[in-house]
N, C-alpha and C positions, 0 to 999 in steps of 0.2 A: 595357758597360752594356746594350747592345741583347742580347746573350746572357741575361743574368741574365733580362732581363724576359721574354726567347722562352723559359726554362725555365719561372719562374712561370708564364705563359701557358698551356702545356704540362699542367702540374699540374690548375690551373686547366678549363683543356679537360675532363681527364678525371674530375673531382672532376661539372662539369656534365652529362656522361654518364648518369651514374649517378643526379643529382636529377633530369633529363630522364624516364629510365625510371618512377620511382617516380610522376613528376607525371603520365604518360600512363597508367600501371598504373591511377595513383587515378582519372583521368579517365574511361577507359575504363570501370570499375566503375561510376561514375553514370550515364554515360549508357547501361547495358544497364539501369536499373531503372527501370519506370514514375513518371512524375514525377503527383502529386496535388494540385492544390490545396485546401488545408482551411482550416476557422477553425477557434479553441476549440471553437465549440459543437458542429461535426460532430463534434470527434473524443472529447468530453464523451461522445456519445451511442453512438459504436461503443464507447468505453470501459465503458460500462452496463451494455449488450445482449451484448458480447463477454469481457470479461476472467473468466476464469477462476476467480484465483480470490475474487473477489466472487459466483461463482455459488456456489463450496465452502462459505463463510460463507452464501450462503442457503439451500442444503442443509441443512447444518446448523441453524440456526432452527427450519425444517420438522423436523426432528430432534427434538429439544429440543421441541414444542408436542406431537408426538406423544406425548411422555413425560407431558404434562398429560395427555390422555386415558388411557394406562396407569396415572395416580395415579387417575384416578377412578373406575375399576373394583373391585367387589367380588371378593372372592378366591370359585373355584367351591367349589361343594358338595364333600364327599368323601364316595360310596359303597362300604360295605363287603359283599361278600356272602360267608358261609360254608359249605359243603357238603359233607354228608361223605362218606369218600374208600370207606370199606370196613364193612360190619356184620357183626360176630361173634357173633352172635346167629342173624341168617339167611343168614350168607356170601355175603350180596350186596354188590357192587362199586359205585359212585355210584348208591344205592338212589333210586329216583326216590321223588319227592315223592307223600305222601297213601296212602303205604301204610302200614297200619296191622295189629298183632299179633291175636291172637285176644278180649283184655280191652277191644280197642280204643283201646291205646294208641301214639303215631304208632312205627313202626320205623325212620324215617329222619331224620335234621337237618339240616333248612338255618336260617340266622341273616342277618340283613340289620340293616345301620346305616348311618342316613344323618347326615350333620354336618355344620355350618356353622360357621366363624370369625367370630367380630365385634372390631373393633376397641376398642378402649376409649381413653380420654381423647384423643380427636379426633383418631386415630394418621393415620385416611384423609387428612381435611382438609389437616391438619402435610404430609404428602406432596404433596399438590394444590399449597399454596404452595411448597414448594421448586422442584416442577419448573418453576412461574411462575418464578418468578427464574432460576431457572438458565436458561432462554428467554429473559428480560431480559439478562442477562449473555452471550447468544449474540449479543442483535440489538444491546448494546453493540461486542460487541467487531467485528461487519460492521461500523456506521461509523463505527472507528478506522480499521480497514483500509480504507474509502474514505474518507476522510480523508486518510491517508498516499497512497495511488496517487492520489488529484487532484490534490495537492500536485508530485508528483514528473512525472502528466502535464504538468501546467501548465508546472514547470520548462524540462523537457526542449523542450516548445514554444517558450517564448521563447527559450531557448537556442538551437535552431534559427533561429527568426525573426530573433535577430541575429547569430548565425554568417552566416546568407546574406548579410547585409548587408556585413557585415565581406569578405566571401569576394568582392564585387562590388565593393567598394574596391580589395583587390588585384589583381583582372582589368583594373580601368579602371587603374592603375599599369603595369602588367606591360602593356598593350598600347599606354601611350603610350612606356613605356622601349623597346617593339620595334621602334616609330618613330623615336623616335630614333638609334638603333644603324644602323638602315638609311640615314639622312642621313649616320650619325658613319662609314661603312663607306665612304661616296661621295664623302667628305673626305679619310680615309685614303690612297684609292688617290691621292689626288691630293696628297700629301703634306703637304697643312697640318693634319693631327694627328696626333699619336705615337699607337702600337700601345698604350700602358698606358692610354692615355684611354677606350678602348675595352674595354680588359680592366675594369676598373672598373666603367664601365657594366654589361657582361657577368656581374660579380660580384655589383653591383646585385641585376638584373634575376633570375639565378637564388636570391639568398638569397629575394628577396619571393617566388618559386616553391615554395623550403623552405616556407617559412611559412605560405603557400596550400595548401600539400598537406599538412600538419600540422594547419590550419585543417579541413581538410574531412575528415581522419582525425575529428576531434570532430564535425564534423556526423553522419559515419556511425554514433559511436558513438550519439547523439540519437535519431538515427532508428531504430536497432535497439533504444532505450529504448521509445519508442514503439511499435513494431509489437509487442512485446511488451506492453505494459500495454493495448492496443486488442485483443490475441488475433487480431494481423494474420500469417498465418504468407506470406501473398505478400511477395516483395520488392517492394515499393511505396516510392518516394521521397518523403514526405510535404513538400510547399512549404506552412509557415504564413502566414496571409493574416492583417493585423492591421490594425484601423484606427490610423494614428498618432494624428490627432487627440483619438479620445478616449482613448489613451493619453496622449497631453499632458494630456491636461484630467482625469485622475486626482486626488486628493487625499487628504490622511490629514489635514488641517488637523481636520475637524469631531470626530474621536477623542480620547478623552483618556485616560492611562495608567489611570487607576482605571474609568472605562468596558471597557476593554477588559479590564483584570483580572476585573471581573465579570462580563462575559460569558462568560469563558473557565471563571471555576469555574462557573458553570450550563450551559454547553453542550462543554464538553471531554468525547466519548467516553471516552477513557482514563480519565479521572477519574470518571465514571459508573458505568464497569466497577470503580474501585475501590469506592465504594459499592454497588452491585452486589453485589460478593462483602461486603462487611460486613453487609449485609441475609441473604444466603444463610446465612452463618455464624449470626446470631442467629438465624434461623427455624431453622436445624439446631440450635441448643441447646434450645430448645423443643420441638421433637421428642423431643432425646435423653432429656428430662426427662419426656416423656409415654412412653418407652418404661420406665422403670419402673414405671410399669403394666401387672398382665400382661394376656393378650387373654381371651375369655372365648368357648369354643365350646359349642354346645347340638347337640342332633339328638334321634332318634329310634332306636329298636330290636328286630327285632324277630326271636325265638327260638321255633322249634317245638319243641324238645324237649330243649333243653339246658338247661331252668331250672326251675324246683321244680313248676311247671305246664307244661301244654301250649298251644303257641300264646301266648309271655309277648312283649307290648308295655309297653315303657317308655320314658320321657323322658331323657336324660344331658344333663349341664351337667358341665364342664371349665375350671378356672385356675388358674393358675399361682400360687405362693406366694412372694412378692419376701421370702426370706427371706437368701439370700446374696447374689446377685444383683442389685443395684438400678442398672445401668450405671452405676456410680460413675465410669469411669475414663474414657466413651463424653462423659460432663459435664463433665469436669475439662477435655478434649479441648479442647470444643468452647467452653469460659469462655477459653483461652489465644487460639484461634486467631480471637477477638472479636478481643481485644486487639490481635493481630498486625497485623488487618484494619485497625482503628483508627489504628494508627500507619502504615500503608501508605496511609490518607489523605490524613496530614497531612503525612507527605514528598511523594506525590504534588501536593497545591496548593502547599507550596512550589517544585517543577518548575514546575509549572503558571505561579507569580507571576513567578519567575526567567524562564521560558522570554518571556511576552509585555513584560518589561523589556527583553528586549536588543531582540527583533523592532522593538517599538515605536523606540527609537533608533535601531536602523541606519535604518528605514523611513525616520526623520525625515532623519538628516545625509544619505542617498543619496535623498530628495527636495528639499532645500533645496542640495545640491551642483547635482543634475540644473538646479532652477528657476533658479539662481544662475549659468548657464552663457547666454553669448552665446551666443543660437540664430543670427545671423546671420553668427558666426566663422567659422562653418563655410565658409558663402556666400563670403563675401570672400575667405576662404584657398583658398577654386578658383580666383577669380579671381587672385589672386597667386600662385597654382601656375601656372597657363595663361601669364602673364609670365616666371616666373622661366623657364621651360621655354623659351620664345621666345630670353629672354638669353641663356641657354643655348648655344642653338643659332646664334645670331650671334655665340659669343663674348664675349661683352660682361661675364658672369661667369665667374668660375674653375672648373673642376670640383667643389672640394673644396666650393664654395660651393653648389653644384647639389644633392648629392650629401647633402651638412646638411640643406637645404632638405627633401629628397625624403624623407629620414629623419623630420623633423618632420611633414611635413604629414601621413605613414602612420600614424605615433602620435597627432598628433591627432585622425585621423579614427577610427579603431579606438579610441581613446579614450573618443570622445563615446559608438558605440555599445556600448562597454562598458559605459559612464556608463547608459543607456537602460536596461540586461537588468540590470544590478544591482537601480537605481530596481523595477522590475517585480516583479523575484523579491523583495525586499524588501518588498514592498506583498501582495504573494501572499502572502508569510510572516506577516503579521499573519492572515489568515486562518483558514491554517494553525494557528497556533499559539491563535487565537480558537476554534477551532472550529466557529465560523459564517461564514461571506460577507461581508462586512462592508463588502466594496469588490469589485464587480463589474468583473471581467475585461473588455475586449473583446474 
């Protein structure tokens, strides 16, 4: 029997090795990265000033209003000048200008025209409004995309804030189990406990270690969520600073599902942008309809000796005859892809209705689970862990009783703060999915 259990042990041993390494690998990693204390709103504001690509989307904007001032510009003039190359009469080569034969008529030609394009049936204007909207549908679709990265800063925040928590539960475990082991070790030598009672403990002690360094594999990933949505390229260890209280004192009571629907179809980005483009599309049919009108150019011209007098000015006007042509196919286009626009509304507000129905429920059962939870359970179960721990150690309970115990209280405590980061990210998700604030973070 005492074999069996010194090979288990054995195994055992070396199985610990191995999570030892991995738990110091991860350790040593955080403590080489500057630790930061932050709240939401610091990191709101490096997220503003710094992310990328929220600067691309206002590039672009900038972009886009440019293109209003290129619709409002007149097209340039066009100057034509003609001169000619060779005269067979005097065998002169680019006869200069104002020489004149012996009857006194000119020996050489030049011709000049100048001309100007006008727009007809408010072609300019029709242009001016497009590229307005299409600038609308740029500064839409920036606050989807901050919308989305505040959503997912926010997450990662709390996610963090209660990893640590969770991660300070299994430190305060794992440091009272190494106390124990040190009592259970001065026992041992002294023969009133067997070597498996120990092994146990020992297997305890390193699985809560797995778990801990599994645990802070997530933190790191949080963190490197962040430093990315902040455009943090130092490795910085971000600590979120959170008031609890007025996270307790949160509420979604004052909300109601048809409130929140409606807010969400008047303030959802996304759904903006899809009006947006149905607007783009109709004001692009109205254009296309005014381009079969054709344009109408005028100028000026004027010929020293290429026309039945000498020195002939005259006036030209130029249009176009919408005889084949009447962009039939440019309107047929742009009638379909109304349509399209249309029904890409009306699926979008049903996303829209859909998405703040479920938001709105979980919010509810993961705040009426969270409120509905003994905040004092918690209290009392330290106090009845600090006992059973004591029994324990005099004996007085079994192992296997210990050991239940120890498994319970780690799930309850990890529990509750799971309980907490749901409730949070759940109340954030109404936001989110509102489109507006509606319930201010702390």
């Amino acid at each position: 029997m005492f074999s069996i259990v010194f090979i288990l042990s054995t195994i055992t041993v070396k199985r610990i090795q191995k999570i030892v390494f991995l738990w110091l690998f991860c350790a040593q990693a955080f403590a080489s990265i500057d630790s930061v204390k932050v709240n939401l709103k610091d990191l709101e504001e490096i997220f503003l000033q710094k992310n990328a690509l929220l600067m691309a989307y206002r590039f672009d904007i900038e972009a886009n209003r440019a293109t209003i001032i290129q619709a409002r510009l007149w097209d340039n003039p066009t100057l034509t000048y003609e001169q000619m190359l060779y005269n067979n009469s005097t065998r002169s080569i680019l006869p200069i200008l104002g020489l004149n034969d012996a009857k006194g008529s000119p020996t050489t030609q030049q011709a000049v025209q100048l001309q100007q394009l006008f727009y007809l049936a408010g072609k300019r204007t029709k242009r001016v409004a497009l590229a307005e909207t299409s600038t609308q549908i740029a500064e839409d679709a920036y606050y989807d995309a901050l919308r989305g990265l505040k959503y997912e800063l926010h997450n990662n925040f709390y996610d963090l804030y209660y990893l640590q928590s969770v991660v300070k539960i299994y430190d305060e475990e794992i440091g009272s189990l190494v106390k124990t082991l040190a009592g259970m070790n001065t026992l041992l030598e002294k023969g009133i406990i067997p070597i498996k009672d120990i092994t146990r403990i020992r297997a305890l002690q390193f699985s809560l270690e797995t778990e801990r360094k599994d645990l802070k594999v997530q933190m790191l990933e949080r963190q490197v969520n962040l430093r990315i949505i902040t455009g943090t390229r130092n490795e910085v260890f971000f600590m979120p600073q959170a008031d609890k209280n007025a996270i307790d004192a949160l509420s979604i009571q004052h909300l109601t599902l048809d409130k929140l629907i409606m807010t969400a179809l008047e303030n959802r980005p996304d759904l903006r942008l899809r009006q947006s483009s149905l607007k783009l599309e109709q004001q692009n049919l109205i254009y296309q309809k005014a381009l079969k009108v054709p344009d109408f150019q005028a100028g000026l011209t004027y010929d020293r000796a290429g026309s039945s007098v000498p020195n002939y000015f005259a006036a030209t006007f130029q249009i176009g005859l919408p005889v084949f042509n009447k962009n039939q196919g440019n309107i047929k286009a742009a009638e379909y892809r109304i349509q399209s626009a249309q029904k890409q509304i009306i699926s979008q507000e049903d996303r829209v209705i859909g998405d703040i129905q479920l938001a709105y429920r979980k919010a509810l059962e993961a705040d009426q689970l969270y409120k509905g939870y003994d905040k004092a359970f918690m209290i009392d179960f330290d106090k009845l862990f600090d006992n059973v721990k004591a029994s324990f150690e005099k004996q007085i309970i079994s192992m296997l009783d210990f050991i239940d115990f120890y498994e319970s209280y780690k799930s309850s405590a990890v529990q509750m703060s799971r309980l907490q980061n749901d409730r949070i990210n759940a109340i954030e998700e109404i936001n989110f999915m509102a489109g507006k604030e509606l319930i201010s973070l702390p």
